[in-house]
C-alpha positions in Angstrom: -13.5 7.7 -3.2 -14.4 6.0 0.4 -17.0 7.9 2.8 -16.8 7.4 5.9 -19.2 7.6 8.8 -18.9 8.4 12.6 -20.7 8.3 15.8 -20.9 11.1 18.2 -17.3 9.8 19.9 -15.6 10.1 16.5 -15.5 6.0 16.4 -16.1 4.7 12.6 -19.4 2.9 12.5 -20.1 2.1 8.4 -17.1 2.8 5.3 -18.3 2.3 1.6 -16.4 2.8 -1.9 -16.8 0.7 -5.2 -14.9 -2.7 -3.8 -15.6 -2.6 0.2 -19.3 -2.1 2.5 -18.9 -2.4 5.9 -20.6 -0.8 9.3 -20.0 -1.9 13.0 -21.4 -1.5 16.3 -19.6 -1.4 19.5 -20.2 -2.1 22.8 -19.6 1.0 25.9 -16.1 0.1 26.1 -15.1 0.4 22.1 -15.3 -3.5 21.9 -17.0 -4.9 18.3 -20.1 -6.8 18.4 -20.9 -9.5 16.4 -23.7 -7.4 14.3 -23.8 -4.4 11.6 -25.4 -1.1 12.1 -28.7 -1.7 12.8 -28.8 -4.8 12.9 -30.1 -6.3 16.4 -29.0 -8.4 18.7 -29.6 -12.3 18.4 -31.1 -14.3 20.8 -28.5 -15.0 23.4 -26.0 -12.7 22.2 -25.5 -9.5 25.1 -24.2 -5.5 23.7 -21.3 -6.0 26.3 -18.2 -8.0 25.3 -16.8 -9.4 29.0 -13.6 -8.5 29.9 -12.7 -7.0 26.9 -12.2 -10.5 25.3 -14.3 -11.0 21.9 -15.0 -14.6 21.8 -17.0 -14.5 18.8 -17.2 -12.3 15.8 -18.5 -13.1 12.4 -18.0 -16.5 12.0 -14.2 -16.4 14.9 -14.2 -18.1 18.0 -11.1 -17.2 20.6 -10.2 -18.4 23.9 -8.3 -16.9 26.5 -5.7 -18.3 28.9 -6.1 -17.0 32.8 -3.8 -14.0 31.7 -6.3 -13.2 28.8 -4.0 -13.9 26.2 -5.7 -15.9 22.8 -4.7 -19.4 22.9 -6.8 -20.3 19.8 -8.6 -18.9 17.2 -10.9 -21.2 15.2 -12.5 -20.0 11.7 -13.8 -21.4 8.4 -10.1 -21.4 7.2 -8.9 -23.6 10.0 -7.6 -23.4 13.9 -4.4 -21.6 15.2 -2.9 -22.2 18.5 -0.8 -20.0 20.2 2.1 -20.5 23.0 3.2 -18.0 25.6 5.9 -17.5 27.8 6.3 -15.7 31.3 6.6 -12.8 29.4 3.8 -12.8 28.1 5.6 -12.9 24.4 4.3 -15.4 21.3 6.7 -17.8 20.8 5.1 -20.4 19.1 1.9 -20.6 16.3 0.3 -24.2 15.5 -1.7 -23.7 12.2 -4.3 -26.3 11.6 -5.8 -26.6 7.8 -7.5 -30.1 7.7 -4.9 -32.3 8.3 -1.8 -30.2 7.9 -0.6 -28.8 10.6 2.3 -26.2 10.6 4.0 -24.7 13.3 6.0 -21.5 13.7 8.3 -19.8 16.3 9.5 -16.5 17.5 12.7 -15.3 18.8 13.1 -12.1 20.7 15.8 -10.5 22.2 16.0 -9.0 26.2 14.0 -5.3 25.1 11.4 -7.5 23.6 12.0 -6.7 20.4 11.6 -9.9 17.6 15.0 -11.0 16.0 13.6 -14.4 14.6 11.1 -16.4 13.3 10.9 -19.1 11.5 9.2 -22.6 10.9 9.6 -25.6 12.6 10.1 -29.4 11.3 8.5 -32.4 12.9 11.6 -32.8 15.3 10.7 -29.1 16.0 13.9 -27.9 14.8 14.1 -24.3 13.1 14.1 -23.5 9.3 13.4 -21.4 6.7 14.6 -18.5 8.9 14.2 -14.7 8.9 16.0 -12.5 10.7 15.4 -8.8 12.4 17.4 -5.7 13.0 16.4 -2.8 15.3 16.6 0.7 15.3 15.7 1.5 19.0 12.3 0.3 18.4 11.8 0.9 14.5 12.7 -2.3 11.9 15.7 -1.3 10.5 16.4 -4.5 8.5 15.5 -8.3 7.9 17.1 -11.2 6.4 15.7 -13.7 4.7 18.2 -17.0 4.9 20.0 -17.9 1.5 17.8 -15.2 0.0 18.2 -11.0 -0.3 17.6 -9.0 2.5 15.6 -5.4 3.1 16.9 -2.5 4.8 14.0 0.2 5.6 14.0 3.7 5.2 11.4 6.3 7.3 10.2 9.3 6.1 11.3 11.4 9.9 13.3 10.6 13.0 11.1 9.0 15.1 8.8 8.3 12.5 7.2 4.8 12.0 6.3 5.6 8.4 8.0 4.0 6.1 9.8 5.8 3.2 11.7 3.7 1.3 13.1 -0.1 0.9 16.7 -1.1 -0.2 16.5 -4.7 -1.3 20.1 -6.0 -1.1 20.7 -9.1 -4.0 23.1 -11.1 -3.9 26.8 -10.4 -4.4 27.8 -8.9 -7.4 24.7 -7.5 -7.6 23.1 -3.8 -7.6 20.8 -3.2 -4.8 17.2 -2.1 -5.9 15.3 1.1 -4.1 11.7 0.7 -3.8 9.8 4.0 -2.8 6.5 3.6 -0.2 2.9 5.5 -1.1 1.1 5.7 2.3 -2.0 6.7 3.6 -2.8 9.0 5.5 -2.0 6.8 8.7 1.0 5.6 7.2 -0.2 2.2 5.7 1.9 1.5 2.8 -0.8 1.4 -0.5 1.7 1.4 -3.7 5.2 0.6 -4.0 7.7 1.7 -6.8 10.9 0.8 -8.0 12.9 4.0 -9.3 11.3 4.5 -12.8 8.3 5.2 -10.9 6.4 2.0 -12.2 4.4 0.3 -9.7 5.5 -3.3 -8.3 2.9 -3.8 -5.1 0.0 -2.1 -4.7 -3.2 -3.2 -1.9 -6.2 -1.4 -0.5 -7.4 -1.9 3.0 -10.4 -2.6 5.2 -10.8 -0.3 7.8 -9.2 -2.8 10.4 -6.1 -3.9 8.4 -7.1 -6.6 6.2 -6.6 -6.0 2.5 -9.5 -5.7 0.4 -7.2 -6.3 -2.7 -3.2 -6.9 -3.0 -1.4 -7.0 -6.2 2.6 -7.5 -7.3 3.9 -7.1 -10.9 7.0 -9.0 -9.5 7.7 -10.8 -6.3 8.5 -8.0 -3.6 6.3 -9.4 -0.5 5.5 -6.3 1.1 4.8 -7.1 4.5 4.5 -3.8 6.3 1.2 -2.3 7.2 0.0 -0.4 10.1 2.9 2.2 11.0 5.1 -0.3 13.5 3.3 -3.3 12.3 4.7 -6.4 9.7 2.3 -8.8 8.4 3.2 -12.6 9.6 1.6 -14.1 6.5 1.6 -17.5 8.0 -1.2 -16.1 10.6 -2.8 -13.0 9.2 -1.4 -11.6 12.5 0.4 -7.7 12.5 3.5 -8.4 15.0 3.3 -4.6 16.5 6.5 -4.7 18.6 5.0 -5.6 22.4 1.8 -7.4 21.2 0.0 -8.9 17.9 -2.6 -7.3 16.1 -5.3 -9.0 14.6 -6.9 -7.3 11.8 -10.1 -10.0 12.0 -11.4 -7.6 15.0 -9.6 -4.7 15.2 -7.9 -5.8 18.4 -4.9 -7.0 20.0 -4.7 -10.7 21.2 -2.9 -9.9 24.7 -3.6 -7.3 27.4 -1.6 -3.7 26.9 1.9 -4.3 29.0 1.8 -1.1 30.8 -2.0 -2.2 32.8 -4.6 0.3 32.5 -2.6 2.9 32.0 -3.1 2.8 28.3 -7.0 2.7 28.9 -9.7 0.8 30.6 -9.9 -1.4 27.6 -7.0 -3.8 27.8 -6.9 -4.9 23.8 -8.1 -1.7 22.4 -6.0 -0.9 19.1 -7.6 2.6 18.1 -11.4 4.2 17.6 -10.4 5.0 14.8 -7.4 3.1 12.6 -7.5 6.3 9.9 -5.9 8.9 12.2 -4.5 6.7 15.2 -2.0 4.8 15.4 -0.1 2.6 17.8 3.9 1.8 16.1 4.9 0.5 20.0 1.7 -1.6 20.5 1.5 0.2 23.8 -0.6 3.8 23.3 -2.3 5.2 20.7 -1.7 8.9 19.1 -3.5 10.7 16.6 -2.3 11.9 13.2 -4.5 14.6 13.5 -1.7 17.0 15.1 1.6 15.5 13.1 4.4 13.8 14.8 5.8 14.7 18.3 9.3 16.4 17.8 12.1 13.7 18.6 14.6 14.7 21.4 17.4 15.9 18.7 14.8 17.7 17.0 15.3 21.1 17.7 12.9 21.3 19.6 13.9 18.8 21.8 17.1 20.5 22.4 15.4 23.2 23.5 13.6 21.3 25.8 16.9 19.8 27.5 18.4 22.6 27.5 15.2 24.4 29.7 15.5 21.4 31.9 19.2 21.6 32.1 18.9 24.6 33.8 15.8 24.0 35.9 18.6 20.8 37.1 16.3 18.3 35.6 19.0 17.2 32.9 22.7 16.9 33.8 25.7 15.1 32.3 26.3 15.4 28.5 26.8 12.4 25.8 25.7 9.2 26.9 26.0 9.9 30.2 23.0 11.9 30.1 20.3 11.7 32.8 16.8 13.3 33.5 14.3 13.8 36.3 11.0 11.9 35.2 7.6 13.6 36.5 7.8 11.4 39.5 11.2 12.2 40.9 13.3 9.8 39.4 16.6 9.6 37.3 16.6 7.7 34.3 19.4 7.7 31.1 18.4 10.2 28.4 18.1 7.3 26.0 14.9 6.6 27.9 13.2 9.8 27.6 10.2 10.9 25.7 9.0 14.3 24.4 5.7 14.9 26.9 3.2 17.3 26.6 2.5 19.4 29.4 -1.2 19.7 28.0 -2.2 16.4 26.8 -2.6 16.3 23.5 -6.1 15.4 23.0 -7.2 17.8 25.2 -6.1 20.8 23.6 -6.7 19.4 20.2 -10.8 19.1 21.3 -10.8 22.4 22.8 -8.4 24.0 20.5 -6.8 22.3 17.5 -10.0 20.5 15.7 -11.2 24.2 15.3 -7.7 24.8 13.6 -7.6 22.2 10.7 -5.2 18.7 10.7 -2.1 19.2 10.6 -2.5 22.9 10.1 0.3 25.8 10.3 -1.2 26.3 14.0 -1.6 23.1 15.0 2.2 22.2 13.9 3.2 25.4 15.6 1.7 23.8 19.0 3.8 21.2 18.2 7.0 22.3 17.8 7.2 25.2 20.4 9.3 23.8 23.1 7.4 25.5 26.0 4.7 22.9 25.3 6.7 19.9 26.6 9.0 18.0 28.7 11.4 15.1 29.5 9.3 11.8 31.3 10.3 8.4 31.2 8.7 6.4 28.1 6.8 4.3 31.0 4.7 6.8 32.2 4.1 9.3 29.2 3.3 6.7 26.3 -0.3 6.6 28.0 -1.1 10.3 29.2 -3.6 10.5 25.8 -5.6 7.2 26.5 -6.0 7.0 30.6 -8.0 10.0 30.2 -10.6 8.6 28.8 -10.8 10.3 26.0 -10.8 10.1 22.1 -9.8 13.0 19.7 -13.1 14.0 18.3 -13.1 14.6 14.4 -11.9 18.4 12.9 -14.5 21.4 12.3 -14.7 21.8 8.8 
């Protein structure tokens, strides 16, 4: 059993169970500092973290470029440099360990989605490649060059949670199904082959790291995080538009859409057991369930509405909707938006009414709730208010 404690904004501020005791503070803007609870400041050391950008935290250094992006992280296990492009995407990791020095590089394709990476030789020519495949913006598949490849399952449409893993062998032979156990923020904590024996199993620190990982056989379970994959050769979480570090509970690179998705640039959650960010763009909260998709049936209720109020016209792909400011966008590139935010009514309404309960899904589902915007403007309605979802009413 793990207990948990919060402060009066519903942000985690000490966890304990048998294998892991840890407590933080934070600074006004949801930034760690470099101390426990109650613990004081040291001489020198300030309760506001600049910017946004943690430059030191338990025993890490980091420095920013002018765009505010990490270009090294220094720590007892060595030094990692990292390389940008214009678009503000990682393509290249130098990892320093003594006097070895390895260097990785990633591949994306024009959404900005990762298709490669791999390691690179002295001549800084690729090897050791793996590839990715997308699913609109979930990981639908990678392959591993000259070795088996993984195609992933998810447990809904428009889900981020992973369900189950089909490892493809080589020719001739049968693929394998491996079945996920999450958490209850979709972090993957067992997996089993389909005699229901156990091959991976890991616990987790509040921020991502593992407190323990353990295979029976060689699976390399590398998905955390919902919409995040472990690059082992970093301890990074690649989380679609950004990288996650786990060491402080941040991203390494400012949020793409601005301060739309808060006034904290690098924020990843308050609170990593009911939040979660799968785009690296917003955060949501488990606490209500998963937004109906737009073929839900739900969602086709809502198009419908909006088909007659002529905010949706054209059928099959040539679909097309009006977004909240006026403008006609491809139906591909719609999201299901609430027409009350969602953490307001959950604070005034649906805390009171359990997680996940009947009447909070009900909320969910009815189509009267919501409408069509552009995934630009309605992937940060939650955060740009300001506001976190405050912790159920038992």
């Amino acid at each position: 059993m793990t207990d948990y404690f919060y402060d009066t904004t519903g942000r985690i501020t000490a966890c304990r169970n048998e294998a892991y005791l840890d407590s933080w503070q934070y600074d006004a803007a949801a930034n760690l500092l470099d101390r426990r609870q109650g613990e004081t400041a040291q001489a020198g050391a300030g309760s506001v973290v600049p910017f946004n950008r943690i430059t030191s935290y338990r025993g890490l250094h980091y420095r920013y470029d002018e765009y505010g992006r990490v270009v090294e992280k220094r720590g007892r296990n060595g030094t990692q440099h990292y390389r940008w492009d214009a678009e503000h995407r990682l393509t290249e990791v130098a990892v320093i360990r003594g006097s070895t020095v390895r260097r990785y590089g990633y591949v994306y394709d024009a959404p900005g989605r990762r298709v490669e990476k791999h390691e690179l030789d002295a001549e800084g020519k690729p090897y050791n490649r793996t590839t990715f495949l997308w699913d609109g913006m979930r990981l639908a598949q990678e392959c591993r060059l000259g070795r088996s490849s993984s195609l992933y399952i998810y447990s809904d449409q428009g889900s981020h949670e992973p369900l189950a893993r089909v490892d493809r062998a080589a020719p001739g032979e049968a693929d394998e199904v491996l079945y996920y156990h999450t958490d209850v923020n979709g972090a993957p904590e067992e997996m089993t082959d389909g005699g229901g024996n156990i091959v991976w199993e890991a616990g987790y620190q509040v921020w991502g790291n593992l407190t323990h990982e353990k295979e029976t056989r060689p699976v390399q379970q590398n998905l955390r995080f919902q919409g995040q994959y472990l690059d082992r050769e970093t301890g990074l979480h690649y989380n679609l538009y950004r990288f996650y570090d786990p060491d402080i509970g941040k991203f390494i690179s400012g949020d793409p859409i601005g301060l739309k998705g808060g006034i904290n640039l690098y924020q990843y959650a308050p609170n990593p057991l009911s939040w979660i960010d799968p785009l690296g763009l917003s955060k949501r909260c488990d606490y209500l369930g998963r937004t109906p998709g737009k073929k839900s049936k739900t969602g086709r209720d809502v198009i419908e509405r909006m088909r007659a109020e002529d905010k949706v016209r054209g059928y099959g792909s040539r679909t097309i909707f009006k977004d909240s400011k006026g403008q006609w966008h491809p139906l591909s590139e719609a999201d299901m938006s609430h027409k009350t935010d969602a953490v307001t009514w959950w604070n005034n309404t649906g805390r009171y009414l359990g997680p996940k309960s009947k009447a909070v899904r009900d909320w969910m589902k009815n189509p009267e709730n919501y409408y069509l915007d552009h995934y630009s403007i309605n992937r940060s309605q939650g955060a740009k208010l300001g506001q976190v979802y405050l912790p159920p009413v038992e």
